[in-house]
N, C-alpha and C positions, 0 to 999 in steps of 0.2 A: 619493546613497546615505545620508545622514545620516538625511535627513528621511525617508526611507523605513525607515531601523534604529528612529527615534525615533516611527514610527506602527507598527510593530510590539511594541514593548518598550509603547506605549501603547493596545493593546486589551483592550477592556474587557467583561464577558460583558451578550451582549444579549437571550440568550436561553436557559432551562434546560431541557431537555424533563425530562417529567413520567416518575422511570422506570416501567420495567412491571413489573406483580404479582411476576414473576417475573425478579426481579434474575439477569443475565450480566455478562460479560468483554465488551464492544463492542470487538472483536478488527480489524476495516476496516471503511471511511468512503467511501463514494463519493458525486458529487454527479454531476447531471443536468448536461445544458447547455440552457437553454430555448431551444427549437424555434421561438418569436415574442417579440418583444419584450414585456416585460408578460407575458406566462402564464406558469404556475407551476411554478417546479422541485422535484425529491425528491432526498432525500437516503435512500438506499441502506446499514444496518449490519448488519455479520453477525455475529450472538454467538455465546458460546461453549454459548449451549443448541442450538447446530447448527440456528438458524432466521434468515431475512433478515426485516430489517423496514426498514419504510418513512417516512417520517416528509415532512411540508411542510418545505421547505426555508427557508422566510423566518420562520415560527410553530412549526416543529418537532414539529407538531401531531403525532402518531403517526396514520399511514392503515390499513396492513395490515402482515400479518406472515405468510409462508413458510417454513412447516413440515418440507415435503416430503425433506429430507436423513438419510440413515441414518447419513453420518460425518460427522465432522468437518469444518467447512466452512472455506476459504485465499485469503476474499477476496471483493470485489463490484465490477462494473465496468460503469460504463453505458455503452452504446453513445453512438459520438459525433454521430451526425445523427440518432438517433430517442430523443427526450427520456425516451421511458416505456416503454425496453426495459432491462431488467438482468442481469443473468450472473453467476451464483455458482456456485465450482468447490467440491468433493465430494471429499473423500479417498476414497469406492466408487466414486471411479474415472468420474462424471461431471462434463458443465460442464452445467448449468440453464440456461434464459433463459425470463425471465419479460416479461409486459408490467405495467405496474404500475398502471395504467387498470380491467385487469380484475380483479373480486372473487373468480378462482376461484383454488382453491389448484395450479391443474394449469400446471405450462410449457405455453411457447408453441415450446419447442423443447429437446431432452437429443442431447447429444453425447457418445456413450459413449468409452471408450477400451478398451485392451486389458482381459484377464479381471484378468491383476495387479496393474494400476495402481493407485496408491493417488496421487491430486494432491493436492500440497502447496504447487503454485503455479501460477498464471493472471495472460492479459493481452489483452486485444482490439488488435488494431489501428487505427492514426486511419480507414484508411478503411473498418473493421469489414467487411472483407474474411476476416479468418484468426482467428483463435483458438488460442491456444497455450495449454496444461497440461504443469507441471512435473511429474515425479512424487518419491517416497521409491523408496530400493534396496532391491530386490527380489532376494534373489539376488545373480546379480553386475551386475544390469542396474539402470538407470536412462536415461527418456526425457523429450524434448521432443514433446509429440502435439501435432499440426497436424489443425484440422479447416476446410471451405471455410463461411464465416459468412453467406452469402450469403441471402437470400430467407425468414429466420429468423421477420418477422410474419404473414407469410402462408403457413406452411408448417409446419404443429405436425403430422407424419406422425410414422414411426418415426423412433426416434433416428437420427443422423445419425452414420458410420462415421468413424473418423479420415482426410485426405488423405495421413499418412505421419507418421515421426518420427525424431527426431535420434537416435543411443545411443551416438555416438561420445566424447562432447569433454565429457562430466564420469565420475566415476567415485563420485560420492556425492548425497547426497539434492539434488536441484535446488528450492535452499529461496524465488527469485526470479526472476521475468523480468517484463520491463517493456519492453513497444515503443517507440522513436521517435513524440517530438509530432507529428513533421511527417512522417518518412518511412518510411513503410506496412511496407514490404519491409524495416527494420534493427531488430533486438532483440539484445538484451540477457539473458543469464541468469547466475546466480549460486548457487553450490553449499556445499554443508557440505567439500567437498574445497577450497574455497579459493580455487578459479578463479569469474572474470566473462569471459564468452565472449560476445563482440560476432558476429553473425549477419546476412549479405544473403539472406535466404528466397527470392529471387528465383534465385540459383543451382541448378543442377541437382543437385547435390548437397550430404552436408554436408560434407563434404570443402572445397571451393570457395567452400562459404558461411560456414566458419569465417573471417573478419577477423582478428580481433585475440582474443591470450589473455592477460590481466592475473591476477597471483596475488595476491589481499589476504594471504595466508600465515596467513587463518584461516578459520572457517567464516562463510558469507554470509548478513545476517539482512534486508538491505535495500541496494537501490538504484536508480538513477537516469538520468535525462538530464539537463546542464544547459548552461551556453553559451550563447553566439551561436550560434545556428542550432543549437544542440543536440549539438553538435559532443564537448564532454565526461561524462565516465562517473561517476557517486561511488560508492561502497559502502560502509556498516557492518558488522562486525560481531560476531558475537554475544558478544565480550569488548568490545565496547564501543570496538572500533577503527574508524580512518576510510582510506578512500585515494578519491583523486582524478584520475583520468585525463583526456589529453589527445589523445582521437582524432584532432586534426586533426595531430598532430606524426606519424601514422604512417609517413607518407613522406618522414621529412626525418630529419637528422642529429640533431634537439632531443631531449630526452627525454621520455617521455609522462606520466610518473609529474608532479603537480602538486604534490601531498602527500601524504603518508605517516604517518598520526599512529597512536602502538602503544596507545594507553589513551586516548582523550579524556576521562575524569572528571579522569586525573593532568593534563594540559594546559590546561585551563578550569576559573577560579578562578572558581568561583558562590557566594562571599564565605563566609558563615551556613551555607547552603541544603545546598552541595556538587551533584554532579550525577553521579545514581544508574543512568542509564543511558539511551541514545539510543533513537529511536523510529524517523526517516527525516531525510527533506530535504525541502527545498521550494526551486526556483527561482526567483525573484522578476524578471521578464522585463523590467520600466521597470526596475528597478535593477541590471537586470543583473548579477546577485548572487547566490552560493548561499547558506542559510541551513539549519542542523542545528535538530531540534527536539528536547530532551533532556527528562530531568526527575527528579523525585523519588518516593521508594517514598509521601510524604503530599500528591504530588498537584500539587505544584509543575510549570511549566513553563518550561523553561531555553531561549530562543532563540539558538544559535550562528552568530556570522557567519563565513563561509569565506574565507582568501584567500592567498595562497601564501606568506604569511609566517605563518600560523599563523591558530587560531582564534581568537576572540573574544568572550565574553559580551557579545549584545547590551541581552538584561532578563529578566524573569522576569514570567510572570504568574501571580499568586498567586490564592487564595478561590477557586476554581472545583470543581478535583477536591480527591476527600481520599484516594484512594489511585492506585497506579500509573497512568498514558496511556496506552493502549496501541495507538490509530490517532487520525488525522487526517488531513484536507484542506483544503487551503488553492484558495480562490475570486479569482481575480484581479480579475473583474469588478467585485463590490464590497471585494476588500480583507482579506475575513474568514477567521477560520481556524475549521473547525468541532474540534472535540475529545472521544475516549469514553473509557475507563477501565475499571478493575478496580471503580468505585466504580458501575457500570452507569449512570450517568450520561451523556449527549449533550449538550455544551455549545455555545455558537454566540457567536463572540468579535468585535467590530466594534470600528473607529478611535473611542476617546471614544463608547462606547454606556454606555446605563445599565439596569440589570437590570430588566424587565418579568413576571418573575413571580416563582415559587419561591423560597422560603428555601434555604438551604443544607442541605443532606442531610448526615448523617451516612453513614458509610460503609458501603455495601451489599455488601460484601465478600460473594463467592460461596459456597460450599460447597466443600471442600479438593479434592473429587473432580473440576471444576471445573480445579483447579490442577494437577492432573496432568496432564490435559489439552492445556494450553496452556504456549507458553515463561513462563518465569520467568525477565526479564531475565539477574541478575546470581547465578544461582546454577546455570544447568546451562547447556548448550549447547544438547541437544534434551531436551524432557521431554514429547515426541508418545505418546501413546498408539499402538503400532503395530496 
């Protein structure tokens, strides 16, 4: 675990993409998984100019960029057995899938939802079987839409109907969901009402499919799987709190709750720096390990180690951004963690790498309009445009 804290707190940026003319918020981060050993994967960001863009994964080179969205867009996710498929969900109330191979600006498939949805969060399944969209409250409703993800490259007809959805088991905007690594059929969702509601999709109803109900006791900005075998839950949020759960205690007298932190900036001393607000987590699967990825309004990135004695400043990596982080992914394969920002920058962080291009940018800070738009860590809860 050392040596693993001490090749994190030691990444160093290897690579800076070039920004584009037109400076965004790089709001999520997804990466591909290559399909053959050796051929090339993409990395997937969807900014806050309501467009997905594509970029080389190892040169960051920028490929294409997808326009086609009228709102707001809550995320990118690449399918997990077909390397050059991608999925970006729509606050009007669609999920997109694109192939990223081809130069045309048209999906390759649109999964509508109902007339009022507005999604504010999406998640593919490992066996890209299902497709889930959270939405914002409407009224007095808010859903979980399920659509069948099935036959999605070779079948760009009409849009594709929802298979059904949840309306029961939150009662405010459903700000995340996030499937199971390994088990197709278990998700996870997380709400501005406060609840993370664990989900077997495989049930006949939702009744039956509800598991488990954990209440952060605030609104949910992120979360997770993490464990052995994936067995535990984490969530932030949007005050900058953490909790920890332990599925596997659900049938036992133990208690599931792991940790329970009410403010992580007040609990992790990040010396000088301080630490301005949390982004997610990341799993670390050789070290068996959870890790929080925090950071500063100039750009700093604050790595926290998890463990049921409290958190822990593992390092900090500095000179990269110059203003907020606002997604990331982390790459097991080789190690690295990619990073976007408010400063429209896409950074690419490797063990002991040394910078290969760009000077450092001054900060390309958006336009305010921009900011309304999207959260603002540590100043409002939701600041969505409805």
């Amino acid at each position: 675990v050392e040596k693993v804290e001490e090749q994190l707190a030691g990444l160093c940026i290897a690579r800076r993409c070039v920004p584009s003319e037109e400076p965004a918020y790089l709001l999520d981060i997804d990466t591909s998984t290559a399909a053959q050993p050796g051929s090339s994967r993409f990395v997937a960001v969807s900014c806050s100019s309501q467009s997905v863009r594509v970029h080389d994964r190892e040169t960051l080179r920028f490929l294409r960029e997808y326009r086609g969205h009228p709102g707001i867009l809550s995320g990118v996710r690449f399918a997990h057995a077909c390397d050059s498929v991608v999925f970006s969900a729509c606050s009007e109330g669609t999920v997109k899938c694109w192939d990223v191979r081809s130069a045309t600006q048209k999906p390759v498939q649109v999964f509508s939802g109902y007339p009022s949805n507005i999604f504010i969060s999406f998640d593919v399944s490992c066996s890209d079987l299902i497709v889930c969209a959270g939405t914002e409250k409407v009224e007095k409703d808010t859903f979980l839409v399920f659509w069948d993800a099935r036959g999605i490259t070779d079948c760009a007809s009409a849009a594709k109907e929802p298979l059904g959805v949840y309306s029961e088991s939150h009662n405010d905007d459903i700000t995340k969901i996030c499937f199971h690594p390994i088990e197709p059929n278990l998700l996870v969702s997380g709400s501005t009402d406060g609840l993370v509601n664990v989900f077997d999709i495989n049930k006949d109803n939702e009744d039956d499919a509800l598991i488990s109900t954990c209440n952060s006791d605030s609104s949910v900005s992120s979360l997770g799987w993490s464990g052995e075998d994936y067995k535990q839950i984490y969530c932030i949020t949007h005050d900058e709190g953490f909790c920890w759960w332990d599925m596997a205690q659900l049938d036992t007298e133990e208690p599931i709750t792991l940790l329970h932190v009410l403010d992580v900036r007040e609990s992790v001393c990040a010396e000088n720096h301080g630490l301005h607000y949390l982004v997610g987590g990341l799993y670390h699967e050789k070290a068996r390990k959870l890790f929080l990825i925090g950071g500063t309004s100039t750009g700093n990135i604050h790595l926290i180690s998890c463990s049921t004695a409290g958190l822990s400043l593992v390092g900090t990596l500095c000179g990269g951004h110059s203003a907020t982080v606002r997604s990331f992914c982390w790459s097991p394969t080789d190690e690295s963690l990619l990073t976007g920002g408010e400063d429209a920058q896409l950074l690419l962080w490797k063990p002991g790498a040394v910078e290969r291009s760009l000077t450092k940018k001054a900060s390309l800070k958006s336009s305010s309009s921009v900011q309304k738009r999207v959260r603002v860590h540590n100043t409002s809860l939701k600041s969505r445009k409805k």
